[in-house]
KEPA-151722 format. One record per residue: residue number from 1; x, y, z negated of N, C-alpha, C, O in turn. Coordinates in steps of 0.001 Angstrom, whole numbers, plus 500000, padded with zeros to 6 digits. Layout:
% KEPA-151722
NUM:X:Y:Z:X:Y:Z:X:Y:Z:X:Y:Z
...
% end
This chain:
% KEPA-151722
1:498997:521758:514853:499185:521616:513414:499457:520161:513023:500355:519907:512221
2:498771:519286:513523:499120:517706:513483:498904:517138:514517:498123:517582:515359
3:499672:515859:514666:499675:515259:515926:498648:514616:516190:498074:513982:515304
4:498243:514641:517346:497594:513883:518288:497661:513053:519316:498106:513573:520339
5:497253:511494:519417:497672:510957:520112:498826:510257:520417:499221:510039:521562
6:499534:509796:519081:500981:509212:518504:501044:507980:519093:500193:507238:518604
7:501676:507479:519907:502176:506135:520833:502419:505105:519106:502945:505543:518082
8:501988:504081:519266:502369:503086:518103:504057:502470:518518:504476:502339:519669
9:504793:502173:517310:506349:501321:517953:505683:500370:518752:504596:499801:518647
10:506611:500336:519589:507065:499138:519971:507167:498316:519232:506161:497609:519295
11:507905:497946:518457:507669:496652:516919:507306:497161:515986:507753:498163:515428
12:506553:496591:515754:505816:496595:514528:506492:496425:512997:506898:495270:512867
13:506727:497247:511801:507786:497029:511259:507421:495678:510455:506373:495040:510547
14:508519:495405:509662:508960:494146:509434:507921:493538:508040:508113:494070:506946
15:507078:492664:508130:506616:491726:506827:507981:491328:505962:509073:491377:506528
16:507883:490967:504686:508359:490820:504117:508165:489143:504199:507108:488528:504051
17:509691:488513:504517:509567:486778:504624:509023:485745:503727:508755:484562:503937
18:508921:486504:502643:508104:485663:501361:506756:485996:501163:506187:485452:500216
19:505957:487002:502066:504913:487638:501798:503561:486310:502273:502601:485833:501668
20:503974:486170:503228:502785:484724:503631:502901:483797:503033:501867:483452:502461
21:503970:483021:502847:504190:482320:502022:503657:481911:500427:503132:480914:499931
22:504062:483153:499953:503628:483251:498574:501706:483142:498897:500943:482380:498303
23:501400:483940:499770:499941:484446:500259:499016:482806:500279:497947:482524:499739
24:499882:482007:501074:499421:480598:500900:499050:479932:499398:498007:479625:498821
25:500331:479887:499123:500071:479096:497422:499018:479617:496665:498237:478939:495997
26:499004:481637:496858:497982:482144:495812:496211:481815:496660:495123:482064:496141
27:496399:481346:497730:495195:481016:498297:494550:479801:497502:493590:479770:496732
28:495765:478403:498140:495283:477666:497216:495256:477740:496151:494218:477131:495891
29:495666:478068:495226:495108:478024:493824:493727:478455:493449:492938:477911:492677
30:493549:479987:494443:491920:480431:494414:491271:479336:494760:490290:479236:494024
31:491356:478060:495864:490884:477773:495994:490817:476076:494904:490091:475157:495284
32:491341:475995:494111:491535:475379:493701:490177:475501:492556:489295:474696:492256
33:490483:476897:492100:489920:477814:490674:488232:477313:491187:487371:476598:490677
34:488320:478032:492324:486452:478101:492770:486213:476010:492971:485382:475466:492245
35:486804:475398:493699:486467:474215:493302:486198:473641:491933:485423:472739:491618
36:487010:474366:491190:486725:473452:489343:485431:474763:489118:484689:474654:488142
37:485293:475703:489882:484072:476604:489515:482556:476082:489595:481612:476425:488883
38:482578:475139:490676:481438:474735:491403:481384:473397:490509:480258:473028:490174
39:482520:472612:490077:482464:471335:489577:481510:471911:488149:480425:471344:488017
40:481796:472785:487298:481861:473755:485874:480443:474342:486182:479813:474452:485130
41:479806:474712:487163:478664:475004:487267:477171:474143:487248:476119:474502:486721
42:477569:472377:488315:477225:471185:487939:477320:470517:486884:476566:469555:486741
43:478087:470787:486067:478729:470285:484753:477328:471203:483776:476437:470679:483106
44:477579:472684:484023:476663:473001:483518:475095:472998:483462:474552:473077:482359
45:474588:472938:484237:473218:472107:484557:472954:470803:484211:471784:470475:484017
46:473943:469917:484090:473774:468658:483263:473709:468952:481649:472700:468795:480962
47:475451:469574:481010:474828:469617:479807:475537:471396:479641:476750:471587:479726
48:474492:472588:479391:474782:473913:479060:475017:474125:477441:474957:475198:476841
49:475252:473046:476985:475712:473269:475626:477524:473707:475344:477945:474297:474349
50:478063:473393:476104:479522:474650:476163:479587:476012:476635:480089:476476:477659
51:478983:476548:475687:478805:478001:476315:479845:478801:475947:479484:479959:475741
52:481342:478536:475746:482409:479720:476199:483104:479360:477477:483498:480200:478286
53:483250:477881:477633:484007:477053:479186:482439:477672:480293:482659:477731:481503
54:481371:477974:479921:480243:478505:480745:480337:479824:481087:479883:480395:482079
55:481052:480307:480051:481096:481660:480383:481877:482456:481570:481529:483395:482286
56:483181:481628:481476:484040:481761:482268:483868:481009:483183:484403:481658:484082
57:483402:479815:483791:482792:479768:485308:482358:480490:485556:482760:481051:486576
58:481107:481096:484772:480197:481645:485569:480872:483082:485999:480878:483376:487195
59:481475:484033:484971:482503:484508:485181:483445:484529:486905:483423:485318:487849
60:483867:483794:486752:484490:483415:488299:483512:483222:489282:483776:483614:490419
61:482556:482752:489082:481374:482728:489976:480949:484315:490433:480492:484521:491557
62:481074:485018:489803:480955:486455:489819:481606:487446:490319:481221:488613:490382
63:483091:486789:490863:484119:487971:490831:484002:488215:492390:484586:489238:492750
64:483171:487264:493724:483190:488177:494870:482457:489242:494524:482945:490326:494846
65:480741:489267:493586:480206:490266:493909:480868:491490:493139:480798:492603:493660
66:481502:491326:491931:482183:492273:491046:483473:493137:491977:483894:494283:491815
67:483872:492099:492968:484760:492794:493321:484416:493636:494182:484969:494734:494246
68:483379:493245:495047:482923:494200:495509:482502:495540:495214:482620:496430:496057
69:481965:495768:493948:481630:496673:493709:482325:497202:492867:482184:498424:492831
70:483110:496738:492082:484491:497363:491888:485114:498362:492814:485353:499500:492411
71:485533:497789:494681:485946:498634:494977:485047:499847:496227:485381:500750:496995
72:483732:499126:495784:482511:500302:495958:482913:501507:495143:483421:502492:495680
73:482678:501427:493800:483096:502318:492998:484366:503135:493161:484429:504352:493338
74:485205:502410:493087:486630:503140:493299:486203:504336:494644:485985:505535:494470
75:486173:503658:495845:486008:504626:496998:484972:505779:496803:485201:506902:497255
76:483506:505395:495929:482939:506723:495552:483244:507357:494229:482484:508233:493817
77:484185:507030:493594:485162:508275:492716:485900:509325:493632:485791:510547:493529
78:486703:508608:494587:487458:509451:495173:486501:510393:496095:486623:511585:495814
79:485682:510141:497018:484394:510931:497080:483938:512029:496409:483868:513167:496873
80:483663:511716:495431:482825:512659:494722:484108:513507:493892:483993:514715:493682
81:484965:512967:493582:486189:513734:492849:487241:514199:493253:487771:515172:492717
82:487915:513344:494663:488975:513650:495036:488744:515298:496168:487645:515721:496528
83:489792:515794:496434:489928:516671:497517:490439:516297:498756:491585:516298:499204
84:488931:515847:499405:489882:515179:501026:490855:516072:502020:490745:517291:502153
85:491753:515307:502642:492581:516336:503446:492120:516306:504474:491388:515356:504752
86:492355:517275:505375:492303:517678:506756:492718:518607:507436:493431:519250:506666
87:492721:519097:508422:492967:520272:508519:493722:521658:508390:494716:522280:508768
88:492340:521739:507435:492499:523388:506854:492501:522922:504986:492485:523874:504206
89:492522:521284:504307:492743:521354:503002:494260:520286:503137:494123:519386:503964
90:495171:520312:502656:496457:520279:502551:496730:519427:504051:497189:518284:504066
91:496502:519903:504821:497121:519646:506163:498730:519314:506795:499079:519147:507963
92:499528:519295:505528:500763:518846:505768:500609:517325:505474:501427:516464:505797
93:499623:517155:504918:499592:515507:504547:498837:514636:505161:499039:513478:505528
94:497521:515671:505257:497162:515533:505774:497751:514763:507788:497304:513748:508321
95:498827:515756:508374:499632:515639:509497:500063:514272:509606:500238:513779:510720
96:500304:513420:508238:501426:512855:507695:500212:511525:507554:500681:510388:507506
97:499088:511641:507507:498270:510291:507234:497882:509646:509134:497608:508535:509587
98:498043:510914:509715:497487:511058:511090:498450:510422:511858:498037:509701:512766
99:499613:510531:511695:500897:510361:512012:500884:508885:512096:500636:508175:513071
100:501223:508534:510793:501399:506837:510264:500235:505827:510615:500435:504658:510946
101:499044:506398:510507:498016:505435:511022:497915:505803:512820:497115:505037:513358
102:498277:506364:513370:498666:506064:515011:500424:505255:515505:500641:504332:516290
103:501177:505887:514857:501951:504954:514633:502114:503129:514490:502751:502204:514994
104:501155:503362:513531:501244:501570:513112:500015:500714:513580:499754:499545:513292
105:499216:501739:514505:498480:500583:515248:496753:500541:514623:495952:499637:514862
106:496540:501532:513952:495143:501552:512987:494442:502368:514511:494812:503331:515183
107:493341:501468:514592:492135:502339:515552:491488:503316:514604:491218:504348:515218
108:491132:503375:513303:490571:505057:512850:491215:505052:511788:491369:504100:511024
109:491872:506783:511634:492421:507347:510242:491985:507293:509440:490780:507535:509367
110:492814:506897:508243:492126:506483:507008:491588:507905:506622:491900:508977:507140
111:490699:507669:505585:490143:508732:504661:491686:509052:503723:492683:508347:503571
112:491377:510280:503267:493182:510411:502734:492378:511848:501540:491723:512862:501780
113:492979:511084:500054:492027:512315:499314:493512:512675:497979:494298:511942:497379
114:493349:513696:498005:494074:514338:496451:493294:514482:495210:492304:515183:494998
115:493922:513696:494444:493480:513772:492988:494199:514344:492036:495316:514763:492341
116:493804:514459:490926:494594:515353:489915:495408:514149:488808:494995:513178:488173
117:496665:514760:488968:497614:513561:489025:497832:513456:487404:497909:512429:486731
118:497912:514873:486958:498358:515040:485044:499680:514594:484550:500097:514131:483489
119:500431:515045:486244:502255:514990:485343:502562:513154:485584:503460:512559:484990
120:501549:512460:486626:501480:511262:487020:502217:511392:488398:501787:512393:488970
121:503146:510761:489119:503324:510745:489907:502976:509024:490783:503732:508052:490762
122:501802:509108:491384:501343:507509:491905:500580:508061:493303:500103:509185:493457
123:500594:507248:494023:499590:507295:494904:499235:505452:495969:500136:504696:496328
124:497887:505249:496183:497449:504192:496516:496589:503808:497880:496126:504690:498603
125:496479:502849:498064:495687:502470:499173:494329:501498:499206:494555:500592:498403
126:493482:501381:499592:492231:500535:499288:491182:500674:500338:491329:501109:501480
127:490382:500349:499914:489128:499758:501109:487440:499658:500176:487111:499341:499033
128:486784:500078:501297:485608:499516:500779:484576:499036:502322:484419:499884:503200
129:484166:498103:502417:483573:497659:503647:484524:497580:505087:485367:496716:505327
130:484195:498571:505843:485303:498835:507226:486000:500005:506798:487101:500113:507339
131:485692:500959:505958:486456:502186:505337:487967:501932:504728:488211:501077:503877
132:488626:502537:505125:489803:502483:504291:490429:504181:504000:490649:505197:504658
133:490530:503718:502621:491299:505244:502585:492979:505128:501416:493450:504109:500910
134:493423:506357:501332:495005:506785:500638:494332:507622:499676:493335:508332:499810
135:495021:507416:498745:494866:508280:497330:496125:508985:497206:496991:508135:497412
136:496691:510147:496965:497703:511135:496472:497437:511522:495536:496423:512218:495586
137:498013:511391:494282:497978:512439:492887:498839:513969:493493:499769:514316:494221
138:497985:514407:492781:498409:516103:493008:499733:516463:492737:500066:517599:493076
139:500649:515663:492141:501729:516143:491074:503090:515697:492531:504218:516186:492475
140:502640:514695:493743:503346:515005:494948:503799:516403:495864:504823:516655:496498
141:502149:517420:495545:502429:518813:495891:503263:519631:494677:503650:519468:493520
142:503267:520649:495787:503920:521752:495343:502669:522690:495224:501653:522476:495886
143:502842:524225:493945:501052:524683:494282:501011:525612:495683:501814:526000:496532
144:499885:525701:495456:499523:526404:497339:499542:524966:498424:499176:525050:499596
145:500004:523753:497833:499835:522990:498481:500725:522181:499524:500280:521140:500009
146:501635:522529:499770:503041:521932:500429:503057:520973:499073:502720:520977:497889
147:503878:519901:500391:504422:519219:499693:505918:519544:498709:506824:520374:498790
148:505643:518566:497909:507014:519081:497254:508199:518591:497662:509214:519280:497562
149:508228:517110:498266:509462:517122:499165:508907:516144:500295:508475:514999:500168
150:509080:517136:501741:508205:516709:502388:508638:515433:503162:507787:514772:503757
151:509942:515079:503162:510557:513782:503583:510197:512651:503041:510040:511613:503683
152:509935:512852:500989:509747:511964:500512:508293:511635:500956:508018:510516:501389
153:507297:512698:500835:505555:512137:500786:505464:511874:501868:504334:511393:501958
154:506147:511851:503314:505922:511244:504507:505980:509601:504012:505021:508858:503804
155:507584:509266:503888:507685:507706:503531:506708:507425:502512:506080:506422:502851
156:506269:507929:501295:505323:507724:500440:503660:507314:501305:503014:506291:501079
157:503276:508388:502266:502264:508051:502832:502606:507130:503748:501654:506418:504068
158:503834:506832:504400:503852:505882:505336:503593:504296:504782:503089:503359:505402
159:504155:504333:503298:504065:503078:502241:502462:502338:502548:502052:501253:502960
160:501717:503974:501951:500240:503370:501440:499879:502974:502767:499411:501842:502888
161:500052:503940:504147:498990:503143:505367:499574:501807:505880:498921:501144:506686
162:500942:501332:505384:501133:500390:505780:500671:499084:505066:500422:498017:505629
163:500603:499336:503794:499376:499012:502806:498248:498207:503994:498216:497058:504437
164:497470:499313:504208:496114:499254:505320:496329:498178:506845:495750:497221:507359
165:497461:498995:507105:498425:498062:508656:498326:496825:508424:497611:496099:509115
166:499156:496319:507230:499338:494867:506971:498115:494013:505928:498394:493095:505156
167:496946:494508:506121:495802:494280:505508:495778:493953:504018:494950:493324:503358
168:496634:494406:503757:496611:494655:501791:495128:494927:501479:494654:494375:500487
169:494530:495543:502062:493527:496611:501528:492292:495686:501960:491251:496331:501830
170:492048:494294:502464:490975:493905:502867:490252:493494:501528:490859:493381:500463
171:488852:493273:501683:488239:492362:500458:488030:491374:500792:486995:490878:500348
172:489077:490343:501972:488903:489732:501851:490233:488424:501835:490474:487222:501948
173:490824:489862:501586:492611:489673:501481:492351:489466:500122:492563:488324:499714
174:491838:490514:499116:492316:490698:497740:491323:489476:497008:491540:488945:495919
175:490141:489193:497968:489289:487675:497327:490330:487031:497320:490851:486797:496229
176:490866:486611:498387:491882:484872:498069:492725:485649:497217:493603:484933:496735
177:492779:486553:496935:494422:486621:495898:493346:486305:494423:494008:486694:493461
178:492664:486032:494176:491849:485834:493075:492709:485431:491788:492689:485961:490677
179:493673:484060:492362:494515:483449:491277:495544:483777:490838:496089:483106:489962
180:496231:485203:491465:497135:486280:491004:497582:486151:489654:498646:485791:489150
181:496436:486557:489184:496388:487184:487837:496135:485945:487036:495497:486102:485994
182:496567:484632:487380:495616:483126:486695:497450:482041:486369:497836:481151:485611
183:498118:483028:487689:499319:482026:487766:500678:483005:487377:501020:484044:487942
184:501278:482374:486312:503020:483124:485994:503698:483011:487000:503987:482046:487708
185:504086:484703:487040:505140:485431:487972:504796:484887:489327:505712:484986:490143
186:503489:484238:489829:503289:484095:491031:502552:484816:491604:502783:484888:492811
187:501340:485682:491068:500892:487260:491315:501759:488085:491619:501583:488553:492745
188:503181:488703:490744:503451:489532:490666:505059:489043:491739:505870:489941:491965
189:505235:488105:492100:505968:487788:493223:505433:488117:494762:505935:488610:495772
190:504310:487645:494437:503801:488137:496156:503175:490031:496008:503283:490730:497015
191:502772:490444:495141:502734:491795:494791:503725:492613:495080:503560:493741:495545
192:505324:491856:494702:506298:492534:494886:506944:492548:496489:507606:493492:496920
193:506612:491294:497287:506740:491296:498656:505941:492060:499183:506348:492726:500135
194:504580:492204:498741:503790:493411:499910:504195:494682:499597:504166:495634:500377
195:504575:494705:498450:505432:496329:498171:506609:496324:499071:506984:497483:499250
196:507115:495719:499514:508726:495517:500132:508146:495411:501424:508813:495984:502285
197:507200:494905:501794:506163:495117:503045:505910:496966:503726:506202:497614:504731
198:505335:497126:502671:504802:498847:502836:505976:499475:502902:506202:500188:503880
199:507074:499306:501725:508258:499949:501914:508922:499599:503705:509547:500532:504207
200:508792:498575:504379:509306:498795:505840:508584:499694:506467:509184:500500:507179
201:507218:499763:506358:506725:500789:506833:506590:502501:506756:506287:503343:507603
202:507018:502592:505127:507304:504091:505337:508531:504139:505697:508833:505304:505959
203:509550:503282:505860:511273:503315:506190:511140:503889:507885:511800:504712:508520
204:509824:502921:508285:509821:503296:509518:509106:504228:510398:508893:504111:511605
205:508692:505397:509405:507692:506288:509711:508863:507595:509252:509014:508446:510129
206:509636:507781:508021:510550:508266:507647:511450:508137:507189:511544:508927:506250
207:512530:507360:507329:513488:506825:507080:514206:507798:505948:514483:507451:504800
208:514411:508932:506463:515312:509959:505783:513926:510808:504382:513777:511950:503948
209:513295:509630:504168:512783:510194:502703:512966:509124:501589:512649:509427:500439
210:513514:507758:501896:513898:507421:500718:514283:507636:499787:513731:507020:498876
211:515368:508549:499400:516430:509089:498823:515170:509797:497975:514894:509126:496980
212:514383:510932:498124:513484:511670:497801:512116:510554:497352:511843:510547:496151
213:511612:510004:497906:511016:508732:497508:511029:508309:495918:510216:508483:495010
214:512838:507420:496019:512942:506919:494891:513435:507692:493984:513377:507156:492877
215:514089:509152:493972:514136:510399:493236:513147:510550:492352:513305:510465:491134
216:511723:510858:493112:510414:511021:492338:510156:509989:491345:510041:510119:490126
217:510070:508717:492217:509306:507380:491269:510529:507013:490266:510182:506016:489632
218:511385:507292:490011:512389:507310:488870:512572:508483:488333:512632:508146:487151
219:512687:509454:488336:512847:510610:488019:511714:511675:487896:512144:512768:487528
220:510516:511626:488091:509637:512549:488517:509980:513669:489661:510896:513823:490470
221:508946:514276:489367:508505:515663:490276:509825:516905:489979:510143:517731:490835
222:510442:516817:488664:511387:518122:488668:512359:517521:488895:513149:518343:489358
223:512974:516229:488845:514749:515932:488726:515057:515373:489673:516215:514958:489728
224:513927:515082:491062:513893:513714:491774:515446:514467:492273:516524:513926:492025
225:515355:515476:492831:516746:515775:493503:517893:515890:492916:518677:516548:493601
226:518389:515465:491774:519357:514982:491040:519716:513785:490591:520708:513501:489919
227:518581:512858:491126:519129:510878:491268:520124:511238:491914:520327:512363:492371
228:520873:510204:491996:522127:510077:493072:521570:508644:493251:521670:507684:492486
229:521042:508727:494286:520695:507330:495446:521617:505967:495150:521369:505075:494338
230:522541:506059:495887:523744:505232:495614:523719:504599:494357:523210:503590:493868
231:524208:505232:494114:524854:505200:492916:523298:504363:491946:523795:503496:491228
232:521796:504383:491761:521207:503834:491711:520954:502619:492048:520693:501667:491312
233:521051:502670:493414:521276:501285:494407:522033:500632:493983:521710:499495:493639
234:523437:501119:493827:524419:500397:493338:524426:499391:492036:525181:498430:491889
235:523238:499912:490976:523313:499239:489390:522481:498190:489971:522330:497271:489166
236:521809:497977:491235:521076:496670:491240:521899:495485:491242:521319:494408:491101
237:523330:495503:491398:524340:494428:491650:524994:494434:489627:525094:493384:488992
238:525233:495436:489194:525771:495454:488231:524940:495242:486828:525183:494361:486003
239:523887:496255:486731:522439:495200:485426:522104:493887:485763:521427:493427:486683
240:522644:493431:484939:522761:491379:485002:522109:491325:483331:521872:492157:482455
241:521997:489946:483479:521182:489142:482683:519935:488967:482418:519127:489756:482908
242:519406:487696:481428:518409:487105:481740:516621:488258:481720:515670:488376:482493
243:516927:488733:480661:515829:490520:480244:515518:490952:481738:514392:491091:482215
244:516835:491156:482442:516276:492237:483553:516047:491638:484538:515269:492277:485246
245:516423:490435:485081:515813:489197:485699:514064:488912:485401:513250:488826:486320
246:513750:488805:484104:512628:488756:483711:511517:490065:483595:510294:490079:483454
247:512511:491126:483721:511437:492351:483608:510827:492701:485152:509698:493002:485541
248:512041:492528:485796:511249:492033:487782:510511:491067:487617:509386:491565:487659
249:510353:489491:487379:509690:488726:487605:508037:489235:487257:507054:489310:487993
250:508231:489543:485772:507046:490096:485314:506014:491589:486234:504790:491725:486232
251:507202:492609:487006:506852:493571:487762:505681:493412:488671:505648:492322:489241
252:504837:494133:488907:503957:493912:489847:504781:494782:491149:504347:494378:492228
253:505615:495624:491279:506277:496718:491951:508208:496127:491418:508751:495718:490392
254:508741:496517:493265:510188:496127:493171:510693:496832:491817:510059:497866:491607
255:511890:496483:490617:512339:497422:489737:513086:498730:490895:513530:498490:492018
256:513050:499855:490332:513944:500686:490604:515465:500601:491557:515794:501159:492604
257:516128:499699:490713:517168:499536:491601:517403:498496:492101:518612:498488:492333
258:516708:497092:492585:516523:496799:493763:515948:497213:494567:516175:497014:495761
259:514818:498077:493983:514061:498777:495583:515217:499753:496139:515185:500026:497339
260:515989:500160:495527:516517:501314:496477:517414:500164:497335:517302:500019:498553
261:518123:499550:496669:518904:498454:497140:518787:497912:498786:519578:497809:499724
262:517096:497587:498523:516641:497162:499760:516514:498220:500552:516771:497963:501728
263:516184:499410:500313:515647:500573:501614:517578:500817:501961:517849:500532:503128
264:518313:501092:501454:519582:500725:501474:520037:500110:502801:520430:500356:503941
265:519721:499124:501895:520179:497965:503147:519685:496828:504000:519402:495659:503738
266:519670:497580:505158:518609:497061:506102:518762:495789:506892:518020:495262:507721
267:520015:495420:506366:520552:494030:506696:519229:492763:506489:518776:492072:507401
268:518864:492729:505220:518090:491363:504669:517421:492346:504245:517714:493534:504106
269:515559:491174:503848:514748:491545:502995:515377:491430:501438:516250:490725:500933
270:514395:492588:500891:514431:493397:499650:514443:491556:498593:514065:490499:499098
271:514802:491656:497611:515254:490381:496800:513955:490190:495948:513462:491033:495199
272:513533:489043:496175:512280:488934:495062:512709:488589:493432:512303:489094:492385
273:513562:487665:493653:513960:486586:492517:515116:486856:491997:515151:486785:490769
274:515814:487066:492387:517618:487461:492254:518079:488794:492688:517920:489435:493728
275:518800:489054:491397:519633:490543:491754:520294:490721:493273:520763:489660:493684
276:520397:491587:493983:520893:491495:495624:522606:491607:495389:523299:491849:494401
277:522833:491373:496490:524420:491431:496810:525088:492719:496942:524962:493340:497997
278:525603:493062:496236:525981:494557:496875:526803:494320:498298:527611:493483:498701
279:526245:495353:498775:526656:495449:500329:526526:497017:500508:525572:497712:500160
280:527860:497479:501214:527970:499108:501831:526344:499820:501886:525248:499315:501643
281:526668:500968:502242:525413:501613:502905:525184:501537:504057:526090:501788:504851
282:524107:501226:504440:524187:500950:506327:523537:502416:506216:523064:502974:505225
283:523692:502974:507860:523681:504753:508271:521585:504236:508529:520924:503198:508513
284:521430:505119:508651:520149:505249:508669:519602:505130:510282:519764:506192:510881
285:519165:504360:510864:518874:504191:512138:518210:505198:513108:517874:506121:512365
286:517850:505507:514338:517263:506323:514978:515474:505732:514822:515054:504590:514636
287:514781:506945:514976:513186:506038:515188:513351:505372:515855:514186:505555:516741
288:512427:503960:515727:512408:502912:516854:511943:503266:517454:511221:504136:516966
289:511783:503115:518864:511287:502963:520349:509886:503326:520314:509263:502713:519448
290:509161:504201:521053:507651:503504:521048:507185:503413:522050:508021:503744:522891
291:505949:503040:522645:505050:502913:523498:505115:503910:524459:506068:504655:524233
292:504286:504313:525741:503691:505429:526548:502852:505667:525006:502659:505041:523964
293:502433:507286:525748:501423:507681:524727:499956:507183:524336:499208:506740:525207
294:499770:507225:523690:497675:506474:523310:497060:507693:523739:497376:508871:523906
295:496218:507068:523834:494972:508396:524027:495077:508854:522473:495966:508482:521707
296:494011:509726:522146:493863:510404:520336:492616:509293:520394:491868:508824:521252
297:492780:509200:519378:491824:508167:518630:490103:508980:518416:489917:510164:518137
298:489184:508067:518618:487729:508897:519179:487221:508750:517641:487313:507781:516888
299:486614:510126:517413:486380:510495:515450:485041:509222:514859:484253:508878:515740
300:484887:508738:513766:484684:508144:513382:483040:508391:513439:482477:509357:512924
301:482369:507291:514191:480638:507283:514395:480091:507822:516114:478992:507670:516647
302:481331:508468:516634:480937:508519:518187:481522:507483:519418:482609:506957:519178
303:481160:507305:520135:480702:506547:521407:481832:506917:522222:482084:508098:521982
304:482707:506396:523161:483710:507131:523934:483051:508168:524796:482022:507794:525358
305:483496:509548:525031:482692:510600:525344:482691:510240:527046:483297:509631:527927
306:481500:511131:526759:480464:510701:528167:481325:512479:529087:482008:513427:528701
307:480746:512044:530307:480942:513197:531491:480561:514013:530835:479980:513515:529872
308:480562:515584:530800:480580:516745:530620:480514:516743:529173:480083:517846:528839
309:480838:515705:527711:481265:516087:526669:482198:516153:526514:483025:515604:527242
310:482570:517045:525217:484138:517340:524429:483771:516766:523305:482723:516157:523090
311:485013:517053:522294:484713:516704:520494:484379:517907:520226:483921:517897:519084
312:484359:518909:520641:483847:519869:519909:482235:520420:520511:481536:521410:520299
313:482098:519018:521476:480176:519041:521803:479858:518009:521914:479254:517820:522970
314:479988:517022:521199:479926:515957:521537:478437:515225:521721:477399:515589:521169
315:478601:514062:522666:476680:513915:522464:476072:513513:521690:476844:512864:520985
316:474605:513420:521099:474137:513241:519960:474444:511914:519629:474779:511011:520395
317:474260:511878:518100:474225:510591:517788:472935:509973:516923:472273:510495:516026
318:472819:508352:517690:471600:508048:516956:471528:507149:515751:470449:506950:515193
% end
């Protein structure tokens, strides 16, 4: 029913060339922020009579443990609310989380849960401690549970675990990004490279679901199969001026038609700053290469199995 034991590529798919980069600057600045934090905290113990510039140190002083439990919380919503897959509960996507995280090199499968989407079409990736899991809104299926286009929610899930692959999802990735949200269009520049990041990775888990991909996230759940791809791709060369220049900068996510642009064309990375070049369609490549096979990955809390155990007897655990 799903695979087992998926050989990872041979290469590893492609970072996005502005993604470290940008990753640097937004470091320093965090680190910049928490230095005037610590100065603002001494400041305050001398004289605590500025109590709104107090507020907001202390504020920032706050945001490892907040964040933490921020995404404590998040992971026990999906817990207690979501419908985890496996198996015997939507097991086509389940197939499809199993797939991509042996593929790209993850020693344990993420947790992978369906939520109720409400005519939303999104789905995400995150972490809490060593846990990592994928979020799917429901409005990806079809009812009874198939997917609704199963090319697209492959590359879709291949997006989010690559998310996880390229450590998007650490807390201790998303600490240094602290100054994101502190600095213009320099958050939402490196935001838009790790999206162009994940996008190599579902390109390279399913290549032939882009089309269906960017169908949905422009079009929804009923029309995705009446985008015309191209022809989308194509307006990323032709919508000019300064508005739509600025409505990417501002984006936390590639616009529409440079992202297709880039899955397109596999020549260069996806354009952060500037409209792309139009260039032909390149044909869609064969899977890359991979490895001999892996062993299957040993289930999450047991010991590599001993002489005369299986997984389905496995020895106790203490």
């Amino acid at each position: 029913m799903y695979p087992v034991g998926l050989p990872q590529y041979t290469y590893p798919p492609r970072r996005h060339p502005w993604e470290i980069g940008l990753l640097v600057v937004v470091i320093l600045f965090t680190v910049l922020l928490y230095v005037g934090a610590i100065f603002g905290i001494i400041s305050f113990l001398a004289d605590p009579e500025h109590v709104q510039l107090n507020i907001i140190i202390l504020a920032l002083a706050a945001t490892p443990l907040t964040l933490f439990i921020g995404r404590g919380i998040l992971y026990g919503q999906q817990r207690v609310n979501g419908v985890k897959m496996s198996p015997t509960q939507f097991p086509e996507g389940y197939a499809m989380v199993v797939e991509a995280a042996q593929r790209f090199g993850l020693h344990e499968i993420p947790d992978a849960y369906v939520v109720l989407g409400n005519g939303q079409i999104n789905a995400f990736a995150s972490g809490h401690g060593f846990r990592r899991f994928v979020v799917v809104y429901s409005d990806l299926f079809e009812i009874g549970g198939d997917a609704r286009d199963p090319e697209a929610l492959a590359f879709i899930i291949g997006h989010e675990v690559g998310h996880i692959a390229a450590g998007h999802a650490s807390y201790w990735r998303q600490f240094a990004q602290t100054a994101m949200n502190f600095v213009p269009f320099l958050g939402t520049s490196l935001s838009r490279s790790m999206e162009y990041t994940a996008d190599n990775h579902g390109y390279s888990m399913r290549p032939t679901g882009i089309q269906g991909a960017i169908g949905v996230m422009a079009a929804g759940k009923y029309l995705l199969k009446r985008v015309e791809f191209d022809t989308l791709a194509n307006r990323a060369t032709l919508e000019t001026g300064f508005f739509v220049w600025l409505v990417n900068m501002l984006s936390s996510h590639p616009v529409h038609t440079w992202r297709a642009a880039a899955l397109r064309n596999r020549q260069q990375a996806g354009s952060l700053f500037f409209r792309p070049k139009l260039l032909p369609p390149t044909p869609i490549p064969p899977v890359p290469p991979v490895l001999p096979p892996a062993p299957p990955p040993i289930p999450h809390g047991y010991m590599p199995l001993q002489q005369g155990y299986t997984y389905d007897n496995p020895p106790p655990r203490y």
